[in-house]
C-alpha positions as CSV (number, residue, x, y, z in Angstrom):
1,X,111.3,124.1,147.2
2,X,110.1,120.7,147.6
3,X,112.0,119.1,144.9
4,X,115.1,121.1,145.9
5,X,114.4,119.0,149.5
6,X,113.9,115.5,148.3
7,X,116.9,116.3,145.8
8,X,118.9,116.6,149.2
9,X,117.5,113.5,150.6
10,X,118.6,111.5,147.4
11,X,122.1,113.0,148.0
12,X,122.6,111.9,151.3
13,X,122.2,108.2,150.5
14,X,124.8,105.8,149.5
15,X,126.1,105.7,146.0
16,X,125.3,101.8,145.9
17,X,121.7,102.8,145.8
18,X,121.7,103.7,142.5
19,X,124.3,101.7,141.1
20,X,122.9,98.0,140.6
21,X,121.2,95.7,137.7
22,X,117.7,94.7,138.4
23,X,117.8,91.1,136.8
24,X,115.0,89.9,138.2
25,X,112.9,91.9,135.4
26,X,114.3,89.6,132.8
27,X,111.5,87.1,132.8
28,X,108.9,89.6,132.8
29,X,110.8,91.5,129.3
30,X,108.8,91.1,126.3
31,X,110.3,88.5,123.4
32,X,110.8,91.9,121.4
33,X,111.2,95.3,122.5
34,X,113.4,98.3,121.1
35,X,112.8,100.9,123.3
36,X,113.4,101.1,126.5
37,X,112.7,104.1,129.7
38,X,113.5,103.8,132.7
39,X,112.2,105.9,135.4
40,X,114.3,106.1,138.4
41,X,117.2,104.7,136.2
42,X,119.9,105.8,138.9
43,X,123.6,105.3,137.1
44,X,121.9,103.0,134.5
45,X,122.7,99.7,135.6
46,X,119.5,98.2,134.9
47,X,119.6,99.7,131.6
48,X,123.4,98.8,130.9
49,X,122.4,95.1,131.3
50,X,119.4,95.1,129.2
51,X,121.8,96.8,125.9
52,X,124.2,94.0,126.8
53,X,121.6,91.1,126.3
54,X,119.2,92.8,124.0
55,X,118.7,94.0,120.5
56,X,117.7,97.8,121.7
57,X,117.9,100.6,119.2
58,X,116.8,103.2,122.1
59,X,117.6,103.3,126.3
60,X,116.6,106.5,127.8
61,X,116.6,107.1,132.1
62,X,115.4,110.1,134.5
63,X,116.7,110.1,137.3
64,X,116.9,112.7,140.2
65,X,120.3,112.4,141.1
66,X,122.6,114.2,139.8
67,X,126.0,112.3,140.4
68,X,123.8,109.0,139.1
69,X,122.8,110.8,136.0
70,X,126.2,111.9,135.2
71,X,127.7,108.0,135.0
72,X,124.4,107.1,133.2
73,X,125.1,110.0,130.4
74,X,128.3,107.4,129.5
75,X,126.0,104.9,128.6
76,X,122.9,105.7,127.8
77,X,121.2,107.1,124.3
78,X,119.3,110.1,126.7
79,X,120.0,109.9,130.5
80,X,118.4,113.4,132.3
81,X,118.2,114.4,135.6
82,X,115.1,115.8,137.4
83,X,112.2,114.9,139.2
84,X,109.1,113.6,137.0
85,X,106.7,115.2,138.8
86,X,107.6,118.5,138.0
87,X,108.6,118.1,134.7
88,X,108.1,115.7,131.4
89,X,110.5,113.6,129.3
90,X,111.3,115.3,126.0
91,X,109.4,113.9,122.6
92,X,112.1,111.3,122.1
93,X,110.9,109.2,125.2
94,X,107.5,108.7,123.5
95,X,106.4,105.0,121.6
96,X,108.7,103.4,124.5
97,X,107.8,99.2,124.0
98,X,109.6,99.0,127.9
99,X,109.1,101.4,130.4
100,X,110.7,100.2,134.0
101,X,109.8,101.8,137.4
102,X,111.7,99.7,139.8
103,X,111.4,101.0,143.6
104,X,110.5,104.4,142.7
105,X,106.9,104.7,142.5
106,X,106.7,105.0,146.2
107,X,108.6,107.9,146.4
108,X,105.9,110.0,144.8
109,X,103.3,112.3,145.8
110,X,100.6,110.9,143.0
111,X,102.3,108.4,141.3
112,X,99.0,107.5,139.8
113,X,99.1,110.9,137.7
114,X,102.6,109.6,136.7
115,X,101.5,106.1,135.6
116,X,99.0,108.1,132.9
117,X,101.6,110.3,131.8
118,X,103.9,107.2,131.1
119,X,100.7,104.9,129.8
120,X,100.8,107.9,127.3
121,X,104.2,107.3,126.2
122,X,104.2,103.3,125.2
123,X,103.8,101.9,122.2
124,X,100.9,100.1,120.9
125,X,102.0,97.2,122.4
126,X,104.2,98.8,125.2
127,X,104.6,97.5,128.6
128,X,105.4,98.7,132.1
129,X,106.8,97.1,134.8
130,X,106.9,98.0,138.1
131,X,108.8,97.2,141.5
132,X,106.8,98.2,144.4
133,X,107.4,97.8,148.7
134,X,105.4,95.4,150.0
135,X,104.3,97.0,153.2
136,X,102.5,94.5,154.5
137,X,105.8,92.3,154.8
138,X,105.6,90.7,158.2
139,X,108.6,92.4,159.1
140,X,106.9,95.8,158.9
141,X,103.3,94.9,159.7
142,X,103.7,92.5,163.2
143,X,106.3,95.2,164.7
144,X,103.4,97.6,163.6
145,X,100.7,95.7,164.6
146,X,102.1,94.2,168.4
147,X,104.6,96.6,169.1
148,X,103.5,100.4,167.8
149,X,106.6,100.3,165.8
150,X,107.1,102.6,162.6
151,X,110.7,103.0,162.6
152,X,112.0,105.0,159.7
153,X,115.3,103.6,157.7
154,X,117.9,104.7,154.6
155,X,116.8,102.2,152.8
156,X,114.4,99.2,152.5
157,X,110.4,99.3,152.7
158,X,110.4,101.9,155.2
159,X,112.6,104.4,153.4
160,X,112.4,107.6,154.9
161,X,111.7,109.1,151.6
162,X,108.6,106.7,150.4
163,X,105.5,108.8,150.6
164,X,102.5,106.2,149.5
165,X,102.9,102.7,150.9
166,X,100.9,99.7,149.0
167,X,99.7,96.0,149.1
168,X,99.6,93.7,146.6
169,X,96.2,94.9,145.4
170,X,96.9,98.2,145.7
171,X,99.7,97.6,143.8
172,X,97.8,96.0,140.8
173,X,95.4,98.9,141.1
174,X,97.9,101.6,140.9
175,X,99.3,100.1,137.9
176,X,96.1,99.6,136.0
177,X,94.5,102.8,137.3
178,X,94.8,104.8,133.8
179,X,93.6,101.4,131.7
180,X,96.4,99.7,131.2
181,X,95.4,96.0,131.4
182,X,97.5,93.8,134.1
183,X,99.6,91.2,132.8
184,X,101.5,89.3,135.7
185,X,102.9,90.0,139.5
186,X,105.9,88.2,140.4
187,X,106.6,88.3,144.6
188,X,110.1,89.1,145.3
189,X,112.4,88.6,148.7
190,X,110.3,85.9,149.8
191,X,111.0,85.0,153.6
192,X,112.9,81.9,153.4
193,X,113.4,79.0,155.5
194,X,112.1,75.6,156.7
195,X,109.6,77.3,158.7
196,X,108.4,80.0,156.5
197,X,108.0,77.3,153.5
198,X,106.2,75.2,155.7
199,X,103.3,78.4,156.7
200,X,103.0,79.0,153.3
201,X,102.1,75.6,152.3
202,X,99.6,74.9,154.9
203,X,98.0,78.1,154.1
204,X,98.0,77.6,150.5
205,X,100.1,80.2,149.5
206,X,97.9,82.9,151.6
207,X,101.0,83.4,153.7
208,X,103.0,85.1,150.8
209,X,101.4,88.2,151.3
210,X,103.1,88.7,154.6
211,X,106.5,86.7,152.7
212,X,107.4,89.2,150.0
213,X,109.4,92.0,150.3
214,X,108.1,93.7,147.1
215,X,106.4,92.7,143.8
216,X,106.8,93.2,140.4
217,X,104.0,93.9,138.4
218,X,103.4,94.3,134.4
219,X,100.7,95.5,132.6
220,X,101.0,96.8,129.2
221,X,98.4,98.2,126.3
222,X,96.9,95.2,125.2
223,X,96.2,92.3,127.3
224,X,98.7,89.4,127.4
């Protein structure tokens, strides 16, 4: 019953949710990879891109939408459709050197259990990388903070369907929570402006916290 619920959720959003290329992940992609999952994949944009510029013998996505996962099966070596925490990718997704969780970790009820079930499906020098909210984004925290103000949205940090809500260390500490050793975070959506530039600077850097929208965050097997 629950996953038949979040399943309607998903289908009430806009097809444009699903439907674009991360390419901000690029600098954080190994030199070398051949394998690639992606959890979350949505239509398979993100995957799509990554066959275009890469020599990849093997892209796989789950997603739980089904009119996402149809467009993906074009493109993709293995695109299914489900919701990971109920059931397991078949043997082929297993010595994956890339596995991609962009903005979907948040949406799960223990995504920490999921993070060890996909630690148990990368190679020996696999790596994960991760895009996750940044709720204390000062957008979300002063209205919070000053103002009592939790307001629910489609889309965005406070996506009606996120269920667990992280920092930056939290982040980092979700990631690594089954041993996987942390490799970099890169802050994206950064506030700009003269005046946001300016805060950050004169608080050396400690300012980004409340800045980024999200961050992206590898960590793979063996330490970088």
């Amino acid at each position: 019953m629950q996953y038949l619920r979040m399943a309607d959720l998903y289908a009430q959003k806009e097809a444009n949710y699903f439907s674009y290329a991360r390419r901000e992940i690029l600098p954080l992609l190994p030199p070398k990879f051949a394998r690639v999952f992606e959890l979350g994949c949505g239509d398979g944009s993100t995957l799509r891109m990554i066959k275009s510029q890469f020599d990849v013998s093997f892209c796989a996505g789950l997603d739980i939408d089904d009119r996402s996962i149809a467009i993906a099966r074009q493109h993709l070596d293995l695109a299914m459709s489900g919701n990971i925490e109920f059931i397991e990718p078949p043997d082929a997704v297993r010595d994956i050197d890339v596995i991609l969780c962009l903005d979907v970790l948040e949406h799960l009820v223990d995504p920490w259990r999921v993070v060890k079930m996909l630690h148990e499906r990368l190679s020996g020098r696999g790596v994960i990388i991760a895009s996750i909210p940044n709720v204390r984004y000062f957008r979300v925290s002063l209205p919070l903070l000053f103002n009592g103000s939790w307001e629910l949205a489609d889309a965005g940090i406070l996506d009606r369907t996120h269920l667990r809500f992280f920092v930056k260390k939290t982040a980092i500490d979700l990631m690594t929570s089954s041993g996987l050793h942390f490799h970099r975070l890169q802050p994206l959506g950064l506030e700009s402006g003269r005046k946001a530039h300016l805060a950050n600077m004169l608080t050396l850097g400690i300012f980004e916290d409340l800045l980024a929208q999200q961050y992206l965050v590898r960590v793979g097997r063996v330490e970088s």
